[in-house]
LONULO-401297 format. One record per atom (N, C-alpha, C): x, y, z; atom name. Coordinates in steps of 0.1 Angstrom, whole numbers, always signed. Each point is the difference from the previous one (the first is absolute). Layout:
N
X, Y, Z, CA;
...
//
This chain:
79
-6, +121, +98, N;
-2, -13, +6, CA;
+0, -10, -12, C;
+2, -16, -1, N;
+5, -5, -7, CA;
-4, -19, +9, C;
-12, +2, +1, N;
-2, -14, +6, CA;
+7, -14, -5, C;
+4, -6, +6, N;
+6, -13, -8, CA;
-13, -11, +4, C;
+4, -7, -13, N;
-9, -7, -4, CA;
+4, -19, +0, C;
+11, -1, -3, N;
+8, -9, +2, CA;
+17, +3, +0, C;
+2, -10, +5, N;
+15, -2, -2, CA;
+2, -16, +0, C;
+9, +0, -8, N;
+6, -14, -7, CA;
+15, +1, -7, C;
+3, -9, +10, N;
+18, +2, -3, CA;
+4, +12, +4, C;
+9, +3, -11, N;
+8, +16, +0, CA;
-11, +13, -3, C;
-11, -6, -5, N;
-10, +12, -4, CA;
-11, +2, +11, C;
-2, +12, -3, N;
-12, +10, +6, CA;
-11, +1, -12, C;
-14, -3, +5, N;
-12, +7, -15, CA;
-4, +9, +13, C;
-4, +12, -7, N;
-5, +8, +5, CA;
-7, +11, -9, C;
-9, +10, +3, N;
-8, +10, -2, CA;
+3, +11, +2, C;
+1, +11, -6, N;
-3, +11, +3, CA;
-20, +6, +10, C;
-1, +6, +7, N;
-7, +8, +7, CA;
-9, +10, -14, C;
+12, +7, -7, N;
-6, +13, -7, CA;
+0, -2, -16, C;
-6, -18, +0, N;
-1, -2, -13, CA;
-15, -7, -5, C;
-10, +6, +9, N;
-11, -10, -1, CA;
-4, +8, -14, C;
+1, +4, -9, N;
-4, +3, -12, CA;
+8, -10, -8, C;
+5, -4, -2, N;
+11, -11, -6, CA;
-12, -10, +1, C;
+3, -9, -13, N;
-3, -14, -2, CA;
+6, -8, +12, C;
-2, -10, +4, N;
+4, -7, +9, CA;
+14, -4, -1, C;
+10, +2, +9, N;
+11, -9, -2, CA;
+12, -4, +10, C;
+10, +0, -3, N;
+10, +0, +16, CA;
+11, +2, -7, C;
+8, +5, +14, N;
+12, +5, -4, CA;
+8, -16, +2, C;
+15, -3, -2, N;
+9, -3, +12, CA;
+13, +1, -5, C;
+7, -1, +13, N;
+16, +5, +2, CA;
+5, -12, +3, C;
+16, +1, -2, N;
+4, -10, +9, CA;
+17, +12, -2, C;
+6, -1, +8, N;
+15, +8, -1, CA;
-8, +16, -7, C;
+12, +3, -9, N;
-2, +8, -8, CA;
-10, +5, -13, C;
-7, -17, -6, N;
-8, -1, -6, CA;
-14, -2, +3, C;
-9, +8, -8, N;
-14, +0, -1, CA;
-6, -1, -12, C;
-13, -4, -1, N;
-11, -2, -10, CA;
-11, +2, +3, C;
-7, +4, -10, N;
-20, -1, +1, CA;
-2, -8, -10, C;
-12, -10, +9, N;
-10, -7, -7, CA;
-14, +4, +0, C;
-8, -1, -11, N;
-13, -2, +0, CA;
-3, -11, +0, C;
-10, -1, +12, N;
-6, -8, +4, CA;
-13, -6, -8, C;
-12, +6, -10, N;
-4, +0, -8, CA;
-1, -2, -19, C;
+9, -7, -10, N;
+5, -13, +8, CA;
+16, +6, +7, C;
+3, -9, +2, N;
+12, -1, +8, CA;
+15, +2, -14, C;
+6, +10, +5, N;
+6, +4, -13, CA;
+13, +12, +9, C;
+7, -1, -7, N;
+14, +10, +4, CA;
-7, +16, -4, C;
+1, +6, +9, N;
+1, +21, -3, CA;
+12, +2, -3, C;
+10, -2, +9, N;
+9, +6, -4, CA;
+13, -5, +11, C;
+12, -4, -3, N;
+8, -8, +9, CA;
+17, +10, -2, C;
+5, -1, +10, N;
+13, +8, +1, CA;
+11, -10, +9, C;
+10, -8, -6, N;
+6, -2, +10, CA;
+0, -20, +1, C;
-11, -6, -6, N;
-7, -8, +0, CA;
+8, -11, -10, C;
+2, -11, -6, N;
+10, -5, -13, CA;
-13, -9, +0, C;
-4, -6, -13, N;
-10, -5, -5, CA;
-4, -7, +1, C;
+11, -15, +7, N;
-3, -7, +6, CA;
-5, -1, +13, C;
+4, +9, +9, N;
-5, +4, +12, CA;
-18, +10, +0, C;
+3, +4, -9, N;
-13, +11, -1, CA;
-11, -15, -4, C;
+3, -11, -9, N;
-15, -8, -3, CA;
+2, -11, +12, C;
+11, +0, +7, N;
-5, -4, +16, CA;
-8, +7, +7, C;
+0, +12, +2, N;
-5, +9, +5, CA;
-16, -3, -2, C;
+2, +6, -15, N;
-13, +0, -2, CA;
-7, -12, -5, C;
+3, -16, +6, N;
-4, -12, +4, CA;
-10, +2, +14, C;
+11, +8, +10, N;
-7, +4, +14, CA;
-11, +5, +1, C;
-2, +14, -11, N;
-9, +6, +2, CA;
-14, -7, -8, C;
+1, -4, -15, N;
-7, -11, -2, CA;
-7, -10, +14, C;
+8, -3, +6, N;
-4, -10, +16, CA;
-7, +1, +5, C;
+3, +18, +4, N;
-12, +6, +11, CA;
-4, +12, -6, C;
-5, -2, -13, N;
-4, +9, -2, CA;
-19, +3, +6, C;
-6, -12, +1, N;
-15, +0, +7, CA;
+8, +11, +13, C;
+5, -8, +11, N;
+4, +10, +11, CA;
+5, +11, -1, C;
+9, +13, -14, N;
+2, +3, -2, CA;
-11, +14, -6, C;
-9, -6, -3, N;
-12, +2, -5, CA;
-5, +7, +9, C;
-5, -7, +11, N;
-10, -1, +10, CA;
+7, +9, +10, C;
+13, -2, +3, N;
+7, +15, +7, CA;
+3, +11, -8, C;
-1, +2, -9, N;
-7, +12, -7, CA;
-15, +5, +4, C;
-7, -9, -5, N;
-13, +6, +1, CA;
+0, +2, +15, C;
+5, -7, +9, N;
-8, +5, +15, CA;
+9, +14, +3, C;
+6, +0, -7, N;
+9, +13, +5, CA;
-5, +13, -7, C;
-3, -2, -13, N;
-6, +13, -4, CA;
-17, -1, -3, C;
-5, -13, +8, N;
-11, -2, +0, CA;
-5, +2, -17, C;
+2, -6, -6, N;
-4, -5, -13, CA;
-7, -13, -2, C;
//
């Protein structure tokens, strides 16, 4: 399972279910490409697919909502 968390534009943020050991963070897709951000601070994991310009849009978004992004984390694995 993989609750979404937002969507904006062509992107999906979403979570993994079987990652509450993990630092806080979110996935998102859009087409073929994906990335992880940490959410604490807010920073690229690791991006596939993504061109650099697009990825520090991206991660403008998540910067955005990152309090909400936050906060659906914690209610989800109750942290």
């Amino acid at each position: 399972m993989s609750p979404t968390i937002l969507r904006q534009g062509p992107y999906r943020f979403y979570f993994y279910s079987h990652e509450p050991n993990e630092p806080p963070h979110v996935h998102v897709d859009r087409d073929n490409a994906t990335a992880k951000f940490w959410l604490n601070p807010v920073s690229v994991a690791y991006n596939w697919g993504f061109n650099a310009k697009e990825l520090r849009a991206i991660q403008s978004i998540v910067q955005e909502h990152r309090e909400q992004m936050l906060r659906a984390w914690n209610d989800y694995f109750g942290t």
